[in-house]
Every structure is written in structure tokens, then in C-alpha cells.
C-alpha atoms as one frame of an Amber mdcrd trajectory, in Angstrom:
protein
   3.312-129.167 -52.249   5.336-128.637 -55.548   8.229-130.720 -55.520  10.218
-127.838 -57.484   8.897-124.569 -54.850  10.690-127.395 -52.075  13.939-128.088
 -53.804  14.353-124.170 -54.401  13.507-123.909 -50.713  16.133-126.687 -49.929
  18.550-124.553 -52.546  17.657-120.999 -50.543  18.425-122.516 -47.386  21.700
-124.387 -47.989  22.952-121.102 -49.670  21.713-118.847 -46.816  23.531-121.408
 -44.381  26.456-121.172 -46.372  26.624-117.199 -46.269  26.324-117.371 -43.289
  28.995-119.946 -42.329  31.467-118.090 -45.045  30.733-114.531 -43.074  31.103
-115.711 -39.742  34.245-117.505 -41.111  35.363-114.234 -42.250  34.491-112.662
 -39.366  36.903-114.968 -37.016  39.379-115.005 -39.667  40.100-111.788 -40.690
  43.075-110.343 -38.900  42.049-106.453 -39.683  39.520-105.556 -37.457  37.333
-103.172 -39.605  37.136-105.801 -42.185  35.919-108.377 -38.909  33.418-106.047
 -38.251  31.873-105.747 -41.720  31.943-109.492 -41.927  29.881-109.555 -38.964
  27.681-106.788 -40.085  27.155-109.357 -43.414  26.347-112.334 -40.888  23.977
-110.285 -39.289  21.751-109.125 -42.578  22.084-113.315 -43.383  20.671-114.130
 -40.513  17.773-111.435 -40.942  17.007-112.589 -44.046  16.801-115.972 -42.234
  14.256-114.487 -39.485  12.052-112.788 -42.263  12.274-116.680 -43.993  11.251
-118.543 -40.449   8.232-115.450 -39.878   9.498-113.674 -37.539  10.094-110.157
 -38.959   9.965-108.373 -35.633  13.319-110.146 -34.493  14.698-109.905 -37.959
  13.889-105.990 -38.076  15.906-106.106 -34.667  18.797-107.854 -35.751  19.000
-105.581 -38.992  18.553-102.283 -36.892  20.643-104.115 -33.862  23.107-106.360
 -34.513  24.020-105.023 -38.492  23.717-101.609 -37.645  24.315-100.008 -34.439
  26.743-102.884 -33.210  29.083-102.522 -36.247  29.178 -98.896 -35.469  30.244
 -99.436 -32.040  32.682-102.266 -33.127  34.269 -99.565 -35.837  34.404 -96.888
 -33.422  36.266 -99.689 -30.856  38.800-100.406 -33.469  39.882 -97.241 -34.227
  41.139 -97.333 -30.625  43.418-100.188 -31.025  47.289-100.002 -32.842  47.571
-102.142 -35.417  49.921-105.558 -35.773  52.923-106.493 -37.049  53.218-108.624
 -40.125  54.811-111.488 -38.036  52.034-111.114 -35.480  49.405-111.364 -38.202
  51.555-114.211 -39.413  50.823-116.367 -36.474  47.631-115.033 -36.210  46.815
-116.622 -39.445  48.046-119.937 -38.806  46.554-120.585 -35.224  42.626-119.622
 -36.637  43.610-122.056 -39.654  44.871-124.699 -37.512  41.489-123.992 -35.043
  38.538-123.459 -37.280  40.038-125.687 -40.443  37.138-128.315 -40.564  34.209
-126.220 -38.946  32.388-124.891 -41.386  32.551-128.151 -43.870  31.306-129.907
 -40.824  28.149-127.412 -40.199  27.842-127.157 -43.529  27.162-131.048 -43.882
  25.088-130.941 -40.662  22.789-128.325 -41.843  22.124-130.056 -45.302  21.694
-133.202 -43.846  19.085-132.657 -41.908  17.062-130.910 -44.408  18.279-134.111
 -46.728  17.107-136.547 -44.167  13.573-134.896 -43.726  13.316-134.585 -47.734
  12.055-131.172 -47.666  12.825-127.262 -45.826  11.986-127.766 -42.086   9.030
-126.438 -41.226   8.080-123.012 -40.508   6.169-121.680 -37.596   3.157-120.157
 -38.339   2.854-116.843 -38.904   1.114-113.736 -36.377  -2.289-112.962 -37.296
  -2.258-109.412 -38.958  -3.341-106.610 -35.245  -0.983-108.614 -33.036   0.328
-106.618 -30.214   3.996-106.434 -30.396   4.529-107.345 -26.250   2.394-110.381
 -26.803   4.506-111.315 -29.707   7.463-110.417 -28.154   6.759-111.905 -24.798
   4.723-115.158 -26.204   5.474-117.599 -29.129   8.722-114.816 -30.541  10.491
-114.788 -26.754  13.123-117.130 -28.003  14.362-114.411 -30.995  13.990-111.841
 -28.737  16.041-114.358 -26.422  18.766-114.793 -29.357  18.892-110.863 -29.743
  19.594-109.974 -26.700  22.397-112.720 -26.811  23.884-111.218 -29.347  23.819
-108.148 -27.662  25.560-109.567 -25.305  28.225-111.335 -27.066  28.628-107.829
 -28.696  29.698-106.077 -25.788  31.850-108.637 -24.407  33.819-108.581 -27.082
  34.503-105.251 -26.967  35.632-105.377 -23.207  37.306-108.314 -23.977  38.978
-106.296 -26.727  40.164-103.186 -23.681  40.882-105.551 -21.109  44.422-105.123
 -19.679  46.359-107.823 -19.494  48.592-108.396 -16.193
């Protein structure tokens, strides 16, 4: 292979990785909800253009449709249910997620390009579907594990959200 096609795939990769990192950052971050919510609808179109890059556009297709869209509108509509916080409270808010997630992303950051430093070149893709492929038996056979990481998502989408109306006691 071209040794410049794999350093611009080593380049693609470490600044979809880093997109990704800085919009799930944002996402945890970000005290105002709506904002949260767009952050994670940013992660979300990342990480589909990171399925279309690994072949597998079915899953990416879901996550766009999915995760970006229809979860972001349930998030938006979920926040527009909740008051809003006092300066002090966002305050405090501020400097517990700093004091948390300070060194995370450097450190996935660093883990992400050195593997792909150690093996010299992009890690390798899986090969695509032949072209007639039946969607269940790409769904159900070599794609279960995206279909696995979508429905996770899913999941992680609506616990937040009773997570976010849960009553304390």
C-alpha cells in the first residue's frame, strides 16, 4: 500500500477519535442540558462517520437515524421539563466534572494513537458485504456486534432520561 493513502488514514482516524473524545467531553461537561444534548447528537454523527469508515453502513445509517436523531429529540423534549440551576450550583457543577474527567481524554487520546503507532498503519478493516446481502443475515451474522452497540446506546439513552425524572427520597 501507499505509504502516504496510510498516514492520511492514520491522520483521519486520530482526528475522528479526537472529535469524538472532544464531543463526548462536551457532552459530560456542559452544564446546560440542550447544549449536552447537541454535543451528543455531534458524538453520534462522529461515530457514524466511523461505522461508514469500518464498512458497516447499516449500523452507521442506524446510529445517524437513531442515536443523532430521534434520541436528541427525546433528550430536548426531556429537558424542557427540567428548571434550570443556579449559578452557584453550576459553579460546583463545573469543578467536580473538572476534577473527575481532567486527564481522560489525553489518556484515550494517547491510547488510541498508540496503538495505531505501534501497528505502523490504520487497523484493519473488516471486509465489506457482498453487494444483494440480506439485511437479517447482515444484521444477525458478521454486523450483530453494531447492532449489539446500537441497541446499547439505546439503552444508555433511556436511562438517562429516567435517571434524569427519578425522585430523589
Amino acid at each position: 500500500m501507499d505509504p502516504t493513502f496510510l498516514k492520511q488514514q492514520l491522520l483521519m482516524n486520530i482526528i475522528l477519535m479526537g472529535a469524538m473524545l472532544l464531543g463526548a467531553l462536551a457532552t459530560v461537561m456542559l452544564r446546560q442540558l440542550v447544549k449536552a444534548a447537541i454535543a451528543l447528537a455531534f458524538t453520534s454523527v462522529v461515530l457514524c462517520v466511523v461505522m461508514f469508515k469500518l464498512n458497516a453502513p447499516w449500523a452507521a445509517v442506524f446510529e445517524l437515524s437513531v442515536c443523532a436523531g430521534l434520541i436528541t429529540v427525546v433528550f430536548i423534549s426531556a429537558v424542557s421539563l427540567v428548571k434550570p440551576a443556579t449559578e452557584e450550583e453550576r459553579a460546583a457543577h463545573i469543578r467536580f466534572k473538572t476534577r473527575r474527567y481532567f486527564l481522560l481524554p489525553l489518556v484515550l487520546l494517547l491510547v488510541g494513537v498508540g496503538l495505531s503507532y505501534v501497528t505502523g498503519q490504520p487497523l484493519p478493516l473488516p471486509a465489506a458485504e457482498p453487494a444483494g446481502t440480506e439485511l437479517r443475515s447482515l444484521l444477525w451474522g458478521p454486523r450483530a456486534l453494531d447492532l449489539l452497540g446500537q441497541v446499547l446506546v439505546l439503552l444508555a439513552g433511556v436511562w438517562g432520561v429516567v435517571m434524569l425524572f427519578k425522585e430523589e427520597k
